[in-house]
C-alpha positions in Angstrom: -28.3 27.3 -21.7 -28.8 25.7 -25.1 -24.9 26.2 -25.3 -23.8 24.9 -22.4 -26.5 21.6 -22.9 -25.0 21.1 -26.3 -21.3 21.4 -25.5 -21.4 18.4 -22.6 -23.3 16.3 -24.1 -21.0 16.2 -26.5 -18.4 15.3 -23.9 -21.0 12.5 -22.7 -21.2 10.9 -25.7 -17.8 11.1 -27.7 -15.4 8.0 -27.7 -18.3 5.7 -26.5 -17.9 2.5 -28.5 -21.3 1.2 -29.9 -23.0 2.6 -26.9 -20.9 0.4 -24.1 -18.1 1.5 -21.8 -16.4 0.4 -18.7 -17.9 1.9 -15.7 -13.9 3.2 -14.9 -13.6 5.3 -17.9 -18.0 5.9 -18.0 -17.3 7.6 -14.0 -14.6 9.7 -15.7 -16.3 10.8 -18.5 -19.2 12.0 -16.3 -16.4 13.8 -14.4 -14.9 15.5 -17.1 -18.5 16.5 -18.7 -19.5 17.9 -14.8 -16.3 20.1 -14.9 -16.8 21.3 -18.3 -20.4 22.8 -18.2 -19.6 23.7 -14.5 -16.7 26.1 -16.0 -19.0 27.0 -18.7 -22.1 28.4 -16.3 -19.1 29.9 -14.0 -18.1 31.9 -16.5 -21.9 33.0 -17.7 -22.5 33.3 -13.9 -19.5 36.1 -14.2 -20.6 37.6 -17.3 -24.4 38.6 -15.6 -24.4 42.1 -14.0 -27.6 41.4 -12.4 -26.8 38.0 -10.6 -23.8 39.8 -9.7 -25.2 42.6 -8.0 -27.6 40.3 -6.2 -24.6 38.4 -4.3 -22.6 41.9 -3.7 -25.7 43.1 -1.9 -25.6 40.8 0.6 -21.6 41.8 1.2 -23.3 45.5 1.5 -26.2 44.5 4.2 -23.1 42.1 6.0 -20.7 45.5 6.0 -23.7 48.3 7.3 -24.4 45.5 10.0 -21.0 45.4 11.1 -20.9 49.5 11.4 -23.7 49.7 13.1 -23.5 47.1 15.6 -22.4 48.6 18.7 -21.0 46.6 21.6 -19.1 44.1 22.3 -19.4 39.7 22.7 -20.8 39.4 25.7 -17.7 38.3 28.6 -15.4 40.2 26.0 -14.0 43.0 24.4 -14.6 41.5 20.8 -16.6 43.9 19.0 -20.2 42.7 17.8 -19.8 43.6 14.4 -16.8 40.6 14.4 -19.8 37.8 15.4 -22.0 39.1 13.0 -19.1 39.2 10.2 -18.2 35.5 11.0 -22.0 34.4 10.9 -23.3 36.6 8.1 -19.7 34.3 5.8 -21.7 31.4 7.3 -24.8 32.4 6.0 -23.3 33.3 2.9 -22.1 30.1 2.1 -25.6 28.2 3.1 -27.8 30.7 1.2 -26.2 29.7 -2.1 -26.2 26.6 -1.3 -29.7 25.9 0.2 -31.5 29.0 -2.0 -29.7 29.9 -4.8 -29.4 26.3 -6.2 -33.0 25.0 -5.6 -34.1 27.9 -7.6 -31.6 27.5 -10.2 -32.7 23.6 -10.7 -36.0 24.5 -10.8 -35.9 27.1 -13.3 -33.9 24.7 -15.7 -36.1 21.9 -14.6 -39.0 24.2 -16.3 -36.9 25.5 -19.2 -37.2 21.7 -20.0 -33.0 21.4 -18.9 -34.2 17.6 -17.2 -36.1 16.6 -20.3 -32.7 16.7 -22.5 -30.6 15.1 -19.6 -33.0 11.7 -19.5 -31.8 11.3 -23.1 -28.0 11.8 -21.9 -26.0 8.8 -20.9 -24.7 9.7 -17.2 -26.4 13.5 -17.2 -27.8 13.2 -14.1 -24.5 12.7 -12.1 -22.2 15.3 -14.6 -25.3 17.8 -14.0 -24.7 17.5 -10.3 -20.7 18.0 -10.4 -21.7 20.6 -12.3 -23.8 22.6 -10.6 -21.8 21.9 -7.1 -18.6 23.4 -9.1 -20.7 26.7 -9.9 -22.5 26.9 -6.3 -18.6 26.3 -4.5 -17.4 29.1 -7.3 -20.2 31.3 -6.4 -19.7 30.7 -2.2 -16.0 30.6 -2.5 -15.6 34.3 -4.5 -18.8 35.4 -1.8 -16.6 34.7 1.4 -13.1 35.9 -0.2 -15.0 39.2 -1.0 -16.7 39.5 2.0 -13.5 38.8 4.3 -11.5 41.1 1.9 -14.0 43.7 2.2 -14.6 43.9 6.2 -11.1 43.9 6.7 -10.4 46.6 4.4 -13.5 49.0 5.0 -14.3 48.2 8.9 -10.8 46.1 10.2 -13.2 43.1 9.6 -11.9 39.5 11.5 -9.2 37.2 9.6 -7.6 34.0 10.4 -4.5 35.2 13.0 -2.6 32.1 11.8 -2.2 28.6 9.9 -3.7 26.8 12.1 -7.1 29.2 11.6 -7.0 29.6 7.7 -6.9 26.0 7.6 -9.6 25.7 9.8 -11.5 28.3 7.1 -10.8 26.3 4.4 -12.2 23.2 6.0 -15.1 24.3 7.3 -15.8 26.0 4.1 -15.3 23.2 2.2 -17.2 21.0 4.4 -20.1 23.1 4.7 -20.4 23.3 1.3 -20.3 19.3 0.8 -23.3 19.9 3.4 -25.7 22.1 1.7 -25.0 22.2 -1.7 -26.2 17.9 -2.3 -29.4 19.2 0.2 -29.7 22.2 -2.1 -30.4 19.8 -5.0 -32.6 17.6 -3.3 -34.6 20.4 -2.2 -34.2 21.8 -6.2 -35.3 18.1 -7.4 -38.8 17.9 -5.5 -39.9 22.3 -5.5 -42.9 22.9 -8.1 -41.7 25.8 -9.6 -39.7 28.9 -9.6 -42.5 31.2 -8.8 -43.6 28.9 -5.1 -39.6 28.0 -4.6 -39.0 31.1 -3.4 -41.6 31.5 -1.2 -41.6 28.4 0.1 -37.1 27.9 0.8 -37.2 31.8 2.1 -38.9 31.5 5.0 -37.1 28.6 6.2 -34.0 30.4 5.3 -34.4 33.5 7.3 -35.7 31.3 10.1 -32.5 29.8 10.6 -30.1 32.7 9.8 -32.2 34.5 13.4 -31.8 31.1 15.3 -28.6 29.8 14.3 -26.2 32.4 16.2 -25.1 34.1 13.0 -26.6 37.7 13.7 -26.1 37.2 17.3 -24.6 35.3 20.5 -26.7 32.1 20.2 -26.8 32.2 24.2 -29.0 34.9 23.9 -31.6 32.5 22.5 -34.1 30.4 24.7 -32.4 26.8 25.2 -34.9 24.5 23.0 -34.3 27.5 20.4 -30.6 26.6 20.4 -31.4 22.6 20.7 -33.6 22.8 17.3 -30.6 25.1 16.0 -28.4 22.7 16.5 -30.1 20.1 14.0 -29.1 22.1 10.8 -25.6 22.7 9.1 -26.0 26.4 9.6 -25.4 26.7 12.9 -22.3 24.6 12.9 -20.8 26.2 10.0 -21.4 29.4 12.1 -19.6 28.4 14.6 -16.7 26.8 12.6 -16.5 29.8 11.1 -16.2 32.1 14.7 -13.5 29.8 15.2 -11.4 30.5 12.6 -12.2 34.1 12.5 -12.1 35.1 15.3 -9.8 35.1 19.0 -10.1 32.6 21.6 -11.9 35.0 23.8 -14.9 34.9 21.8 -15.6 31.1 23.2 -17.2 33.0 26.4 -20.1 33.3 23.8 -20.5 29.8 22.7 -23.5 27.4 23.9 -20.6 25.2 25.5 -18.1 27.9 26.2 -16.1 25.4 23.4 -15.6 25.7 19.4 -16.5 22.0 19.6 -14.6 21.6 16.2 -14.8 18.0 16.6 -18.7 17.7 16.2 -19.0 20.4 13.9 -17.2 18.1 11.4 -19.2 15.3 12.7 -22.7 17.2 11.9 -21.7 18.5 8.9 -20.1 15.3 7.4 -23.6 14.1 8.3 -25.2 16.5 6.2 -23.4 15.9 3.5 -24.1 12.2 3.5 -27.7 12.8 3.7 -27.7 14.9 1.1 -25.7 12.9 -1.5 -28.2 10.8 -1.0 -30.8 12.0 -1.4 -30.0 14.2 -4.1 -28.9 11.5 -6.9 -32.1 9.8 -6.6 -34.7 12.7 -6.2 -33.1 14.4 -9.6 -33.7 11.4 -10.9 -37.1 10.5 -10.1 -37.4 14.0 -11.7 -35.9 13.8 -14.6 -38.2 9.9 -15.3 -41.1 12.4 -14.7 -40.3 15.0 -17.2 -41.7 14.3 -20.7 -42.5 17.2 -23.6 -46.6 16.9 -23.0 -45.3 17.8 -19.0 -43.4 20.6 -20.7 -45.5 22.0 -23.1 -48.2 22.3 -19.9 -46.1 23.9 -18.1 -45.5 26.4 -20.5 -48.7 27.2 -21.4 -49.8 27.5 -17.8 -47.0 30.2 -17.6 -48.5 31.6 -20.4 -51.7 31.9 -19.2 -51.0 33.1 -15.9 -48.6 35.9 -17.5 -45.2 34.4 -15.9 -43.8 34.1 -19.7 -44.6 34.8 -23.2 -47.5 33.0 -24.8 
């Protein structure tokens, strides 16, 4: 960490001419410090066994559900296992986005990550490119591993044509510009790591059960799927079922349509939202940090056995 912090905000602060810049060449400077410690964690992301493992046991539960499913999509002879594929990629995607990241900002937030960044000219937005070019590395390589896996192991669903990788790619994409700003926000405003969990899981597997990634979301009561139909995931779901799999597969849909149209619409909303909100929040968080908040914080881990006195 102490690496990474030092590295770009040298890239912050180099060629800045008695402390004043054009805001042209300040917003590019921000850019190119965002990319630079978002490359930086990407490749410490790659070098930890144990965050690795964590994300290639989700690909594990995603393939034993797929074998185990028996059955087919209701009105056709898609297999279950196919849905579940296509929802569990959707899931795959929000879960970094909206549980991954929170907990990551949070644990730098208490490792006193924030505190250094209020001293940084522009380290609140670089810190945000950042960490969105780390969460879309981290969702990208979990979607291309868990397509590449399903269709080698268990014939798995892939796009049958252009038309349906490039609806992939833009749904992915777009899904990710949903959750990962939300993820942040959530990230910006959690107490600390030991209550974030508790407090974003819930919520989490509340939505993968109601948000028709496991199963046919017609099989869910009607104000189910209306209160479903308020959060990313179930779109992204769905955007996802249409890329992946055949056109038969529609008989399962709410509408007995992919409605690509709105799920770009509801997901481009998303992402608005959580732009921002997420600026601001981290922030208002970062004014709030200060060394006596640290040290506090620290010694309350201490205390309670969560770290080292």
């Amino acid at each position: 960490m102490t690496d990474t912090m030092d590295k770009t905000e040298k890239a912050y602060v180099s060629d800045a001419p008695g402390g004043t810049e054009k805001p042209r060449r300040a917003t590019r400077r921000y850019w190119r410090a965002g990319l630079l410690r978002g490359r930086i964690e990407l490749r410490h992301f790659l070098r930890n066994p144990k965050e690795m493992f964590g994300h290639l046991s989700n690909v594990v539960v995603a393939l034993l559900l797929s074998v185990y499913l028996n059955g087919h999509v209701p009105g056709t002879q898609i297999p279950m296992g196919h849905l579940v594929i296509a929802g569990f990629a959707a899931y795959l995607l929000f879960q970094v986005g909206l549980f991954n990241l929170p907990q990551m900002l949070v644990t730098e937030r208490e490792e006193g990550a924030l505190l250094r960044l209020r001293a940084t000219p522009g380290g609140i937005p670089a810190y945000l490119i950042a960490k969105c070019l780390l969460v879309i590395g981290m969702a990208v390589g979990n979607l291309v591993l868990l397509l590449a896996a399903t269709a080698l192991l268990t014939d798995g669903p892939l796009p049958h044509g252009p038309g349906d990788w490039l609806t992939l790619l833009w749904v992915t994409m777009l899904g990710l510009l949903a959750v990962v700003p939300l993820g942040a926000a959530i990230g910006a405003v959690l107490p600390n790591p030991r209550e974030a969990l508790a407090l974003i899981m819930l919520p989490t597997i509340a939505l993968l059960m109601t948000s028709g990634a496991v199963f046919p979301i017609t099989s869910l009561p009607v104000p189910v799927q209306q209160v479903a139909s308020v959060f990313p995931l179930k779109w992204m779901a769905q955007g996802l079922r249409s890329a992946l799999l055949p056109d038969a597969a529609r008989a399962a849909e709410a509408t007995g349509s992919w409605e690509l149209p709105t799920v770009a619409l509801v997901l481009t909303a998303w992402a608005v939202l959580g732009f921002l909100l997420a600026i601001p929040l981290l922030r208002r968080a970062a004014r709030r940090e200060s060394g006596s908040r640290l040290s506090a914080r620290h010694h309350k881990a201490a205390q309670s056995g969560a770290m080292p006195g």
